[in-house]
C-alpha positions in Angstrom: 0.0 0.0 0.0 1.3 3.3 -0.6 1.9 5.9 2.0 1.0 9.1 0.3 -2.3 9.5 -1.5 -4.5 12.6 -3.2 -7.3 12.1 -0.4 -7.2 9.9 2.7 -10.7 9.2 4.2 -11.1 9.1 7.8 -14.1 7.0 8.7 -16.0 3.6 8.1 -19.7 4.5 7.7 -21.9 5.1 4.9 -20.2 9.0 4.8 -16.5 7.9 4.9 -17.4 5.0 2.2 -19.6 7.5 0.0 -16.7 9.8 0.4 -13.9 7.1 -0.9 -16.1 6.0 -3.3 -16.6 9.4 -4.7 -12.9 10.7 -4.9 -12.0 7.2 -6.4 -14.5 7.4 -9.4 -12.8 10.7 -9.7 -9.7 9.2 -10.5 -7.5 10.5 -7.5 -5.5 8.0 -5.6 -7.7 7.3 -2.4 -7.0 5.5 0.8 -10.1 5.0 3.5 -9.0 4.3 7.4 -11.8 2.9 8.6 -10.9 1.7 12.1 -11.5 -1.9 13.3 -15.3 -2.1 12.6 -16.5 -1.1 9.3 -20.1 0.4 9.0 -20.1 2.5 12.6 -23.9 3.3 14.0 -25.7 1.5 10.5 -24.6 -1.8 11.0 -27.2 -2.5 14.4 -29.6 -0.9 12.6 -32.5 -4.1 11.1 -33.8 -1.4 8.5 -32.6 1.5 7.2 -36.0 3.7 5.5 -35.7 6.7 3.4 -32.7 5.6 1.8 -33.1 6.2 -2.0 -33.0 3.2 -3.8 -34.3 0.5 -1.3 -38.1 1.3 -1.2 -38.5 -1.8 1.5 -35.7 -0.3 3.0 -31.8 -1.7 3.6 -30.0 -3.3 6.6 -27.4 -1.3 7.8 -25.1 -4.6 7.6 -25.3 -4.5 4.0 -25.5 -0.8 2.8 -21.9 -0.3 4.1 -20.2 -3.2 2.4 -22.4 -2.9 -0.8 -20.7 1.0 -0.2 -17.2 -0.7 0.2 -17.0 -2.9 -2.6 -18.4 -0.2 -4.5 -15.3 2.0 -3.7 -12.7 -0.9 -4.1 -13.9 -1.4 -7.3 -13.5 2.1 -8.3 -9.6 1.9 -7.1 -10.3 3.2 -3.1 -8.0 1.3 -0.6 -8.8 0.6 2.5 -6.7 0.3 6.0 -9.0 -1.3 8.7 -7.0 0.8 11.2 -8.1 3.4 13.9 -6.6 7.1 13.4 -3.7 7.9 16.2 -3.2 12.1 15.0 -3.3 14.3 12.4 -1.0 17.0 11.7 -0.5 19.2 9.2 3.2 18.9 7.3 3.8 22.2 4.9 0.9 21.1 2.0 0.4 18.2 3.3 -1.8 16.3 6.3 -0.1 13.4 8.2 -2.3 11.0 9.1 -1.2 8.3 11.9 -2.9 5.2 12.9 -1.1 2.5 15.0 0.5 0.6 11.9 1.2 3.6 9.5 1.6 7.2 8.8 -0.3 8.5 5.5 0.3 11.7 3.4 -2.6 13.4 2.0 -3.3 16.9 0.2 -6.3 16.3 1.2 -8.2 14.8 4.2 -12.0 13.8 4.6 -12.6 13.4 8.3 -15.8 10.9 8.2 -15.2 9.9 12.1 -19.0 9.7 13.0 -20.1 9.8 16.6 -20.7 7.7 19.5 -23.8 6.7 21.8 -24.4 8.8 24.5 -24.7 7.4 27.7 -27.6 7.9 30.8 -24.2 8.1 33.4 -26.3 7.0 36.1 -25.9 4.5 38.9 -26.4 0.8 37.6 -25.2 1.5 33.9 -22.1 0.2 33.8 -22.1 -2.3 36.2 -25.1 -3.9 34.2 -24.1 -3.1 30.3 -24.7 -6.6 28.4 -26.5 -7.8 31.6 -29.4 -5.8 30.3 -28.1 -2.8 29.5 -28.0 -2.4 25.4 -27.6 0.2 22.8 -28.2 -2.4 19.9 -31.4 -3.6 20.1 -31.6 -6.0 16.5 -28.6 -7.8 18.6 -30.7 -8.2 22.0 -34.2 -8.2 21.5 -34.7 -12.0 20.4 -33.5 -12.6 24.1 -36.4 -10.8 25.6 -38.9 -12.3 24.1 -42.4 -11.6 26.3 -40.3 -9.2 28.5 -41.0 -6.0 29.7 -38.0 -3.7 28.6 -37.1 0.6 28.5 -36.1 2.5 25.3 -34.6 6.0 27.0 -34.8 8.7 24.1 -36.9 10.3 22.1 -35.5 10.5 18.9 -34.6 9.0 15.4 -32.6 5.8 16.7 -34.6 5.2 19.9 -38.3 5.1 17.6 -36.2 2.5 15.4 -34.8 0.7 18.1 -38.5 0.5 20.0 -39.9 -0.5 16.8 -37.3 -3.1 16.7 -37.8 -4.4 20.0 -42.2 -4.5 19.8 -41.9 -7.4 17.5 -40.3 -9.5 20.1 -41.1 -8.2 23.8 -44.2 -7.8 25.8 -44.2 -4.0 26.0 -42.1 -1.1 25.5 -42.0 2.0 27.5 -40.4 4.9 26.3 -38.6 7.3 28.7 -37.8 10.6 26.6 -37.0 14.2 28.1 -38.9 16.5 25.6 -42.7 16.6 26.1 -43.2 15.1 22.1 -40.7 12.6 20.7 -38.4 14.3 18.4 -38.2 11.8 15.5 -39.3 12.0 12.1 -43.2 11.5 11.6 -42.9 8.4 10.1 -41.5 6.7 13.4 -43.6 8.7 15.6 -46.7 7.5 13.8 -45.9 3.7 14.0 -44.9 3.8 17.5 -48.2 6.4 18.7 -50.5 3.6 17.4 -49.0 0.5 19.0 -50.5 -0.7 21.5 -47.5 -2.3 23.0 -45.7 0.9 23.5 -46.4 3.5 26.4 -45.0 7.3 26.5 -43.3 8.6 29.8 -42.4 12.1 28.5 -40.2 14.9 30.5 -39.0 12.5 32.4 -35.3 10.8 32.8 -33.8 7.6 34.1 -31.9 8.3 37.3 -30.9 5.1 38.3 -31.0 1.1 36.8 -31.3 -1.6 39.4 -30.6 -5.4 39.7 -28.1 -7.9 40.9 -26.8 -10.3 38.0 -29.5 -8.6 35.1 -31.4 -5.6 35.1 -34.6 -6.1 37.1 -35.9 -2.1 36.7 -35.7 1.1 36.9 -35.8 4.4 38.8 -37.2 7.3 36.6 -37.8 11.2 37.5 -40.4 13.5 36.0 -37.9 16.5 35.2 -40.7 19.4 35.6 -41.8 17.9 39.5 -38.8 16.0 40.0 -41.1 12.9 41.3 -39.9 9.9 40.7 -41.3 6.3 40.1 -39.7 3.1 39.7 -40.4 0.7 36.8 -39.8 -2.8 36.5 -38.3 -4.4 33.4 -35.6 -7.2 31.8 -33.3 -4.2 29.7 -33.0 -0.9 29.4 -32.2 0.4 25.6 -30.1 3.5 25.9 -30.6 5.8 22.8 -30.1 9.7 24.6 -28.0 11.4 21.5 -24.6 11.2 20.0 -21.2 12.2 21.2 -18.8 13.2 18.5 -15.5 11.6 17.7 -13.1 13.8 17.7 -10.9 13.3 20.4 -7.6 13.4 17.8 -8.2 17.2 17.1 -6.0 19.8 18.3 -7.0 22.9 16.9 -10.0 24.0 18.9 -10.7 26.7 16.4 -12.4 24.3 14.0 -14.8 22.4 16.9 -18.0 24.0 17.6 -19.5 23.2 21.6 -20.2 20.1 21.5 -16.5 19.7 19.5 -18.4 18.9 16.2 -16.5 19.8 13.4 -16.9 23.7 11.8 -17.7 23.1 8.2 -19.2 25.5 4.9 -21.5 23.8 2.3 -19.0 22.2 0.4 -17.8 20.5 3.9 -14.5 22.6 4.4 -13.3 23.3 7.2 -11.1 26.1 8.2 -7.8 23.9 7.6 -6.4 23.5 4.5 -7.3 20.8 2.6 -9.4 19.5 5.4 -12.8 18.6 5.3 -16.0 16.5 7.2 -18.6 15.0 6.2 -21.3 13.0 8.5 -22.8 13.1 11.7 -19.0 14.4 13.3 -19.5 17.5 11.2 -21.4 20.8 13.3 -24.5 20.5 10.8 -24.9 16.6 10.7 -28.5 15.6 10.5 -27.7 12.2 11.7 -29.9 10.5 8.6 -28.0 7.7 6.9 -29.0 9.6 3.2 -28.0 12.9 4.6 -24.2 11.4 5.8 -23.9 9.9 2.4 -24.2 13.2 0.5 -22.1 15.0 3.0 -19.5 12.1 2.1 -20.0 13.0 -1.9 -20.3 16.5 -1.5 -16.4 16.3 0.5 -14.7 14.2 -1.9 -16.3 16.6 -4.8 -14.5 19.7 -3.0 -11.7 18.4 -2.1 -11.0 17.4 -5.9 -11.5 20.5 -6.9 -9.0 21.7 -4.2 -6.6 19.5 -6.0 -7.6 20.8 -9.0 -7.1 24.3 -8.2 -5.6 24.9 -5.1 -8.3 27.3 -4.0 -9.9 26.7 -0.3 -11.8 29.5 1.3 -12.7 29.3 4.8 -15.2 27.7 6.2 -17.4 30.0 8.1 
């Protein structure tokens, strides 16, 4: 494998593969880290909807090596590797993982995010003993159980839907007074019977010995608090980026998502992001893989031209 390429892509998920696929059919030498599991947040997800293309919708499992051997075929290599740093070096970014440093003119930084966790007393002493944020891996085990979905969003509607077809009920613990997911979840999961609504409340604490046995949730607007009783609690609260390997401050946002324009540049040279790591990520499979086009697009014209403005 070489060590110095036009564009080196940072990420395994449907962004980062979008993006390698896209530079490669562009004809610029492209190399795609995508760390030791290929296919990030998508591949515990059953069904992928509102993808175009896959009207029944897709499996997250095989979208993102359908993606893959898209790219290979277009000339993309691929280093299952996780990044270490990235520097820049005069016109060029450095780009380290534990086996190899890579030279690019151009980076894609694809990095995706990671689940948010409740923090709360019983979590981590109970995670795989009930405690789950993959519910297509866990919910055959609890068939005719009671179980808790904590969220209100995108992935905790999918992973509730998910887990009706297999357990006895499903209660959903969300902060918000509405759900925040797209209509089309919100519909499906308001007209089963199977699922119940705790809104503006929180989960404070998760009890049980060997396996999770229940429970303890607050109301957040008169702080009373209940306990429920249930086999698993399904942790779906938000995303934390991953950008842990950045240094400059100056292209984070708050929450340390990356700064980006339309054309996903960032204010560094040559660097750009694309996905749900980026400040304006939507979080929708569809969305990450146009952000993933739409970088490898401006970074070839960067190579074309050696323009870059800004990113404001």
């Amino acid at each position: 494998m070489s060590s110095e390429f036009d564009i080196v892509v940072v990420g395994g998920g449907i962004a980062g593969l979008t993006a390698g696929l896209t530079a490669a059919r562009l004809g610029r030498s492209t190399l795609v880290v995508t760390g030791d599991v290929l296919g990030g947040h998508l591949l515990n997800i059953e069904k992928i909807d509102g993808f175009p293309g896959f009207a029944e919708g897709v499996p997250g499992y095989d979208l993102c090596p359908i993606t893959q051997e898209q790219a290979m075929e277009a000339g993309a290599e691929f280093s299952m590797a996780n990044l270490s740093s990235l520097q820049r070096s005069g016109e060029m970014w450095s780009v380290t993982t534990a086996d190899n440093t890579y030279a690019a003119r151009s980076v894609i930084l694809a990095t995706g995010t990671r689940l948010r966790e409740l923090d709360v007393p019983g979590e981590s002493l109970l995670r795989g003993r009930g405690v789950s944020q993959c519910a297509s891996c866990d919910a055959p085990l609890l068939r005719e159980r009671d179980v808790v979905v904590a969220g209100g969003g995108d992935s905790a509607l999918q992973e509730a839907l998910s887990l009706v077809e297999h357990c006895a009920s499903v209660t959903i613990v969300h902060h918000g007074e509405a759900y925040t997911a797209q209509a089309a979840y919100r519909n499906l999961i308001e007209t089963n019977p199977k699922v119940t609504a705790v809104p503006s409340s929180e989960i404070t604490a998760i009890h049980g010995e060997d396996a999770v046995e229940g429970a303890t949730v607050r109301n957040v607007e008169t702080g009373e608090t209940h306990d429920l009783a249930c086999a698993a609690v399904f942790v779906f609260i938000g995303l934390q980026p991953n950008t842990s390997f950045v240094d400059d401050d100056s292209i984070l946002d708050a929450e340390r998502r990356i700064v980006t324009d339309s054309d996903m540049r960032t204010a560094g040279t040559g660097l750009l992001a694309a996905g749900t790591v980026r400040s304006a990520g939507t979080g929708r499979a569809a969305a990450a893989a146009g952000d993933g086009a739409s970088a490898a697009l401006s970074a070839n014209r960067f190579l074309a031209n050696g323009e870059w403005a800004t990113a404001g």
